[in-house]
N, C-alpha and C positions, 0 to 999 in steps of 0.2 A: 067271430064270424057269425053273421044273424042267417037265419034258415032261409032266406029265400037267395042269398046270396050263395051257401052252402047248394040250394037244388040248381041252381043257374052253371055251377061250378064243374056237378056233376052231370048235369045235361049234356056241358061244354064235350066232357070226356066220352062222352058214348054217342055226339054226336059230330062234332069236330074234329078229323084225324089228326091235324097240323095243331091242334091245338092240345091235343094228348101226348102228339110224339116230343114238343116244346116241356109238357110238363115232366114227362117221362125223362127229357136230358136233363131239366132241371133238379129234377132228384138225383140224377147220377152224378151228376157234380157236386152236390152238394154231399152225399158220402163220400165221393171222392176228397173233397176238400177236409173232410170228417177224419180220414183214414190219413190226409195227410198231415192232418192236425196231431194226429198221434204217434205217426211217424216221424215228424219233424221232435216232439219230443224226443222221442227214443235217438233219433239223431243228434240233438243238444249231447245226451247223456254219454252216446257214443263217443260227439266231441270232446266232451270233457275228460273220457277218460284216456282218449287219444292225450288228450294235454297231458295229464296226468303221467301214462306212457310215457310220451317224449322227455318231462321233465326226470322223471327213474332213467330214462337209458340216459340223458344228459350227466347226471348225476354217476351212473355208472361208468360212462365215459371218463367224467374227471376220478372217479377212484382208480378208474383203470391207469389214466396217466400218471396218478400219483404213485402206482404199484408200479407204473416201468420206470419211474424216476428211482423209485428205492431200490429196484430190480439193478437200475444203472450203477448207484450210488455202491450199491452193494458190491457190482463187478468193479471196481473203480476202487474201493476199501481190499477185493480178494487181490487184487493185481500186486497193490502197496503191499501187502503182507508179503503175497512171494517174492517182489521186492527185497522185502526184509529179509525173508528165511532164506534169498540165494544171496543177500549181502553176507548174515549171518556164518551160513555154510563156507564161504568165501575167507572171512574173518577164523571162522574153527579151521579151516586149511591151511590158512598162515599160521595158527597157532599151534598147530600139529605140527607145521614144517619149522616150525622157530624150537618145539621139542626136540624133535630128533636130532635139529641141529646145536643144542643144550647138551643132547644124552651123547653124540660123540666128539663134542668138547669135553663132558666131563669123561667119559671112556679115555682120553688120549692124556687126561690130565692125569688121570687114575694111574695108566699107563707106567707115565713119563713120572709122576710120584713114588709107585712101585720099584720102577730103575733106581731111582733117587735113594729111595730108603735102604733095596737090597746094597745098594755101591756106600751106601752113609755104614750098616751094618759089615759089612767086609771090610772096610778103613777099619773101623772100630777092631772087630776083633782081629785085626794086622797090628794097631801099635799098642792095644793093651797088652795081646800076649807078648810083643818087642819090651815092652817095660816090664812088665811082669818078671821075665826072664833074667833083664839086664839088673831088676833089684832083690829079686828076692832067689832068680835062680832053678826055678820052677820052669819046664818049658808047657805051659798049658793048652790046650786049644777050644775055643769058645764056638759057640752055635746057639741055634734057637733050642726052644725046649718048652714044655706046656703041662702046665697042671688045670685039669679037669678043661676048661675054655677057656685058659689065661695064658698068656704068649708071653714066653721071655726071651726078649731080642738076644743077649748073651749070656750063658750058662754054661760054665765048663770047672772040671777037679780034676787034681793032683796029688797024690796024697792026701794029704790031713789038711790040702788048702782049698778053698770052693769061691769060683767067680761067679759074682750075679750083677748084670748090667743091664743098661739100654744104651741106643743110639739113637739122634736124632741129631733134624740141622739144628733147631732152635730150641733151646731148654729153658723151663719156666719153673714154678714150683709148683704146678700139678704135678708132673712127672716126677721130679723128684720124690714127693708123697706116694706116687704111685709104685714107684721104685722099693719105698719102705713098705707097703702093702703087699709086694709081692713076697719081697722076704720074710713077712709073716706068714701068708698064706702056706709056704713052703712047712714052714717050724711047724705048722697047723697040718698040713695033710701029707708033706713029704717029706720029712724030718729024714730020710733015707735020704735024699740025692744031696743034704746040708753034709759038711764038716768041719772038722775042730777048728780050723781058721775061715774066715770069711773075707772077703772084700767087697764091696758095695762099689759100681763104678758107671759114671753114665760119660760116654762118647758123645760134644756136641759140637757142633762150627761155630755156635753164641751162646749164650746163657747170660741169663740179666742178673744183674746183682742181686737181684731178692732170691735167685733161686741161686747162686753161690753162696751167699751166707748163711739157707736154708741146709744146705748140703752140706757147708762147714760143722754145722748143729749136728744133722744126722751123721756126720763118719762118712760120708758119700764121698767118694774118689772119683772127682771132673776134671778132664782133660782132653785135650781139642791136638789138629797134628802140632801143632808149634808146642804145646810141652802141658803141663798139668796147671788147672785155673785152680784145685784144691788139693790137699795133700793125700795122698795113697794111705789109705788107715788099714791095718789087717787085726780084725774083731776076732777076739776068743771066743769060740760061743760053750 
């Protein structure tokens, strides 16, 4: 701007009112436009982080969706299990109730076995001591009896003569062996309730041939109600 243009300019202003109050909005607007220059940044940045913003809560929206889905997934996995654990419990109930009804079938089997054995032992010592009697003369009478924890179904003496039996329905050659174990046991800790004759005799409804011939070996006296499957032997001891 050359100086005479400059003195014309300021003349204008100190003499022109309409022409100062023009210059005077024109300044105003033009800070104004200044201030909005810089505010419109500040607004850009604002925007931006508004975007920014929205794009985080968007994002957090779907994490959130994806926490009620597992949240779902999760109630949906807890339900199946109790599912399972009142199937389970269901399944242990019938399994409880299939025992108990186990433990008084075996009770009434036990029972009706117990009947069985004490009526198999009472035959037994019925026709052993009838025989005993009708052979050698002896009226003896047999019963249980026990050394230390060992049970002998028949056990009875006479004089200088001593029975030692069992009874059972079905004879094998366990028994018999066991039979021969008890009358050692005896010689071994109760040589007192033994004497000078013996007989060995086991009372059965069957016996298999292995355990007759076994008993033939041992001197065992087998004999069922219809008459003797082996011979009545009387041991010196």
């Amino acid at each position: 701007m050359t100086a005479d243009l400059k003195r014309e300019f300021l003349r204008l202003l100190e003499e022109d009112e309409e022409f100062r109050y023009a210059v005077a909005g024109r300044i105003g607007i033009l800070e104004v436009l200044k201030r909005l220059d810089r505010h419109e940044s500040h607004i850009v940045e604002m925007l931006k982080r508004l975007d920014r913003l929205e794009e985080n809560q968007n994002r957090l929206w779907e994490n959130t969706n994806r926490l009620w889905e597992s949240v779902k997934r999760l109630e949906e996995n807890q339900n199946k299990l109790w599912e399972e654990v009142k199937a389970l419990r269901e399944g242990q109930n019938r399994l409880w109730e299939e025992v108990r009804d186990m433990r008084k079938t075996i009770n009434r089997m036990s029972v009706t076995l117990e009947r069985l054995t004490i009526s198999v032992e009472e035959e037994a010592a019925s026709f052993i001591r009838h025989n005993v009697r009708e052979r050698l003369g002896v009226d003896i009478r047999l019963g249980r009896a026990f050394v230390d924890a060992t049970e002998i179904d028949l056990y009875g003496t006479d004089g200088d003569l001593c029975v030692i039996g069992e009874a059972t329905v079905r004879l094998g050659t366990n028994l018999v062996e066991e039979l021969i174990k008890k009358v050692e046991l005896l010689k071994a800790k109760r040589p007192d309730m033994l004497r000078r004759r013996l007989i060995k005799v086991i009372y059965a409804d069957y016996a298999t041939p292995e355990a007759i011939e076994l008993a033939k070996e041992r001197k065992v006296w087998v004999l069922k109600w219809s008459g003797d499957l082996t011979p009545m032997v009387v041991e010196e001891l």
